[in-house]
N, C-alpha and C positions, 0 to 999 in steps of 0.2 A: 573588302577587309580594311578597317583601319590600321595607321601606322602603326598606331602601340600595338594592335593584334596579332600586325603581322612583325613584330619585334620579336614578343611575347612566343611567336611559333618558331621562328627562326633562333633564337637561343634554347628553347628545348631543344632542336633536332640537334645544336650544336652541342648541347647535356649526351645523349643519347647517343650520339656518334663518340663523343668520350668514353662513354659508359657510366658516365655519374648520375642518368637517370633513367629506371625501369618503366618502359609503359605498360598502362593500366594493365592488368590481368597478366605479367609476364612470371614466370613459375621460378622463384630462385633456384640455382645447383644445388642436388644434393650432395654431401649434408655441409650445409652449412654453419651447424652449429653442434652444440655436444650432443650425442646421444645416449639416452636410459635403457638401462635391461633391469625388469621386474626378475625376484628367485622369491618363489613363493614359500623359501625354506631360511630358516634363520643362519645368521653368520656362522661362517666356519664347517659347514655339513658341505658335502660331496657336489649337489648342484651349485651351491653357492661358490666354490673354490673352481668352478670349471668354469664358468660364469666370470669369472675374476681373470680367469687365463684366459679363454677367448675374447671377452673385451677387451683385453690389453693387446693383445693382435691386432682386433678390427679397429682399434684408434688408430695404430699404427699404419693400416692400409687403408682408412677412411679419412686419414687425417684432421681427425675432428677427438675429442677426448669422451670416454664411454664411460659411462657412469652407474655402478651396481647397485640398486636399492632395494633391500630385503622386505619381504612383504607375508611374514607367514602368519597362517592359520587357517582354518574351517577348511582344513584338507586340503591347502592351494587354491583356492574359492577366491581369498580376498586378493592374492594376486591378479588372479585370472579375469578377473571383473574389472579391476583397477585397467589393467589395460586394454579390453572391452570399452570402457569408456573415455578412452587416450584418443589423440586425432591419427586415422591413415596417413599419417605424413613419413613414417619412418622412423620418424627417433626415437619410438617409445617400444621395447620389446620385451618377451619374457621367455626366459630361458626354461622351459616344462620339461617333467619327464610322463610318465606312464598315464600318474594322477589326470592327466589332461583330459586323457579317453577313455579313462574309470569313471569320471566325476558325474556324467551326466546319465548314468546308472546309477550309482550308487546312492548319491543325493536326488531325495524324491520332496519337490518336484526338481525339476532339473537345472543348476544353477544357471547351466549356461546352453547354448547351440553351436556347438564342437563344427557345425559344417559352416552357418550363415553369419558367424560372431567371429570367425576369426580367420585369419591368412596363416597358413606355413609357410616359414622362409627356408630352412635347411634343416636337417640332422646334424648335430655335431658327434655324438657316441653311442658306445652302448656299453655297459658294466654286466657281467653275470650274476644272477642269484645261486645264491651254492644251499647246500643242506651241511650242517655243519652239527661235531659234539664235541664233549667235552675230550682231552686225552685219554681219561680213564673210564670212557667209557666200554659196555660191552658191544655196542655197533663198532666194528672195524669194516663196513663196505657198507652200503645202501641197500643190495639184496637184503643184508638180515635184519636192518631195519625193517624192511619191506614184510619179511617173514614174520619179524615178532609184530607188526603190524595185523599181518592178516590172522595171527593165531589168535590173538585177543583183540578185537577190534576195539577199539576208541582207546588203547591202553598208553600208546605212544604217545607222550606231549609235545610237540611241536609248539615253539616258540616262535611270531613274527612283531614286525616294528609294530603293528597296528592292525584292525580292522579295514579291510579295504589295499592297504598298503600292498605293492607291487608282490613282496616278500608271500606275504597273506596270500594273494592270489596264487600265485606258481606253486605254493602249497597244496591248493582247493583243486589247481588243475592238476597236479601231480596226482591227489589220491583218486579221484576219477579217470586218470588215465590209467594207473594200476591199480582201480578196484578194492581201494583202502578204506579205511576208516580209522583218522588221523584227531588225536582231541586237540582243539587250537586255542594256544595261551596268549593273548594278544597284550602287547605292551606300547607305553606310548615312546617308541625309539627303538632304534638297535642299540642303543647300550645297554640299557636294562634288559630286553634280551636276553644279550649273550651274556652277563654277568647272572641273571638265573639260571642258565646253561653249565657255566665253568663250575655255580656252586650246588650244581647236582639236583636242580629241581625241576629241570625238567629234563627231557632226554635231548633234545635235536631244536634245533636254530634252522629257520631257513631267512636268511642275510642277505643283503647288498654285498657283494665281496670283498670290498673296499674296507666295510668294519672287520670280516671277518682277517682278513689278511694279516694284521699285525700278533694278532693272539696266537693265529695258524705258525705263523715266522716262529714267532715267541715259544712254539711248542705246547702250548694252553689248549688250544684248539687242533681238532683231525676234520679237515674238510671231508666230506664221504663222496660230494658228487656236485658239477658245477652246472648248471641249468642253461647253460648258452648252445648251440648248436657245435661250436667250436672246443678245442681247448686252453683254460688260460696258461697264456704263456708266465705268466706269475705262480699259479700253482701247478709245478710240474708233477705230473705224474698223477694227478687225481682225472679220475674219470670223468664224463660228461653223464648225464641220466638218458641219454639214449645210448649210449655205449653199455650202462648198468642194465638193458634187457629193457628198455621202454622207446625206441625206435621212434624218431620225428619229433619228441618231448622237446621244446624249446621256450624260456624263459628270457628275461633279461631286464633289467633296465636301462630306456633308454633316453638320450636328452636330444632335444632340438630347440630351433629358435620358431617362436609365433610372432605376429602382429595382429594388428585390428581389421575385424574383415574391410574391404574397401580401399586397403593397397594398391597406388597406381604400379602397373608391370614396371615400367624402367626403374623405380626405386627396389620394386622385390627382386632384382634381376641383379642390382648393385650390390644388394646386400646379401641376396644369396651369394655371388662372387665372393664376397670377405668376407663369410665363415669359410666359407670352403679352402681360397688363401689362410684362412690361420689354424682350422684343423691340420692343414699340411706344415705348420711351421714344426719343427724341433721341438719346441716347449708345451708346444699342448700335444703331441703327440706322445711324450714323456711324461705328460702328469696323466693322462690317460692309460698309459700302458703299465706307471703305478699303481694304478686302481684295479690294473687286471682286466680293463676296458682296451677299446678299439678303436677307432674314429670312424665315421660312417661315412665319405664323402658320397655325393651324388646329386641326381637333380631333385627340384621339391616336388615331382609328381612321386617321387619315390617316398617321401614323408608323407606326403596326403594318402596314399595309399596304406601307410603302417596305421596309421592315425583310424583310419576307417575299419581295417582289420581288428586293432587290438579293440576298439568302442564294439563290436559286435562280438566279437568271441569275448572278452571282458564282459560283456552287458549281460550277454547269456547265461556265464556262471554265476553273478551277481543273482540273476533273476531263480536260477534253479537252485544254490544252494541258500538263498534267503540271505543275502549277506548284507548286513545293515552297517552304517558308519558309524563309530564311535560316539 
């Protein structure tokens, strides 16, 4: 070894023992720098506001700053892609709900590989779908909906956000669980919706709770029946649809965190940690219990498992009652 070379070695080791230099292949801490959450739903809508309140937790417990960027359209597709083609490093995530393990039914062919394209990191909630009418209407329970249902088949109009939409669905499984025949008036949103609900043109809204809740307050709205296995603690005293005579009926929407498949484990380990720290904090546990939601803490074999559920019993109705996307 020449003298320069062996200078040139002995002031790296002296870099390196500093820490002023990395050698080749060494993996920086996560995160070292800001991290992205994809909402494949435009500002100011229910995932994008919960999205907004647990990133502001997870900077606080990641110590790095999280960064929200809306990405809607083609049913949550263009989010979902977008971060499909983001690198496994971590910092690039999407906050999904239902749509995630609808989409690859529903969109033929199928936009994306719900098992091979992607990583779960955690659950963060779940909101119920409710069946909801106007106040003056003649449904005062869900039984006699259910009755003027079956005496005139197709006669009842049922209002959801959309084709496909989580709403839609708990509808499609409702009237095959109790034997209906339900006509479905599909809009693009829950506002439009419930605003042709209040003005009497159609009978029944089946809703995200979240929209229906302020009209419900408001006295506009009589919720009939709330689709969660539970009761909400927001709307007291309205029944669940298996407490109405339909036993095991469960609905809901729900939110979690994805990544790109090829997540190394200590980063999905880190990151599942700080949703989980800030579903537990006070503030998101408060805007969720505004919504008449829940928080779902637990491990992500517990989300890979909903994920795989909801994609087969979702795919299923998709495929028998011919439900096409908008």
């Amino acid at each position: 070894m020449t003298t320069i070379t062996r200078r040139l070695v002995l002031a790296q080791a002296g870099l390196l023992a500093l820490g002023g230099l990395k050698p080749a292949g060494a993996a920086e801490a996560f995160p070292s720098r800001p991290l992205k959450i994809y909402v494949g739903y435009s500002a100011g809508g229910a995932v994008d506001a919960i999205a907004r309140s647990v990133g502001q937790r997870m900077a606080a417990i990641l110590g790095q700053p999280v960064v929200v960027e809306n990405k809607p359209g083609a049913g949550t597709n263009i989010a979902v892609k977008s971060l499909i083609g983001s690198p496994p490093d971590g910092y690039t995530l999407l906050l999904a709900a239902n749509a995630l393990a609808v989409n690859p039914s529903l969109f033929q062919p199928p936009p994306y590989d719900l098992e091979r394209e992607l990583t779960p990191v955690a659950l963060v909630g779940r909101v119920p779908v409710v069946f909801a009418v106007r106040e003056g209407s003649a449904f005062k329970t869900l039984q006699q909906m259910v009755a003027a249902a079956k005496a005139k088949p197709g006669a009842v109009t049922v209002a959801t956000p959309g084709n496909g939409s989580t709403p839609h669905l708990a509808m499609e499984l409702f009237q095959h669980t109790a034997g209906l025949s339900l006509r479905h008036v599909p809009y693009k949103g829950g506002a439009q919706a419930l605003t042709d609900v209040l003005g009497g043109h159609v009978d029944v809204v089946a809703v995200n709770a979240l929209e229906a809740l302020p009209l419900a307050r408001g006295g506009k709205l009589r919720v009939l029946a709330v689709m969660s296995a539970e009761h909400s603690a927001v709307l007291p005293g309205v029944p669940t649809v298996a407490e109405s005579g339909f036993p095991g009926f469960e609905a809901s929407v729900w939110y979690g965190f994805v990544a790109p498949a090829g997540l190394p484990k200590p980063v999905l380990a880190q990151l599942h940690a700080a949703v989980q720290k800030a579903i537990e904090s006070p503030e998101v546990r408060e805007q969720l219990a505004a919504a008449g939601g829940l928080p779902l803490p637990g491990p992500t074999e517990r989300f890979e498992q909903l994920l795989k559920s909801d994609a087969a019993r979702y795919g299923k109705l998709i495929r028998e009652a011919d439900i096409k996307p908008e």
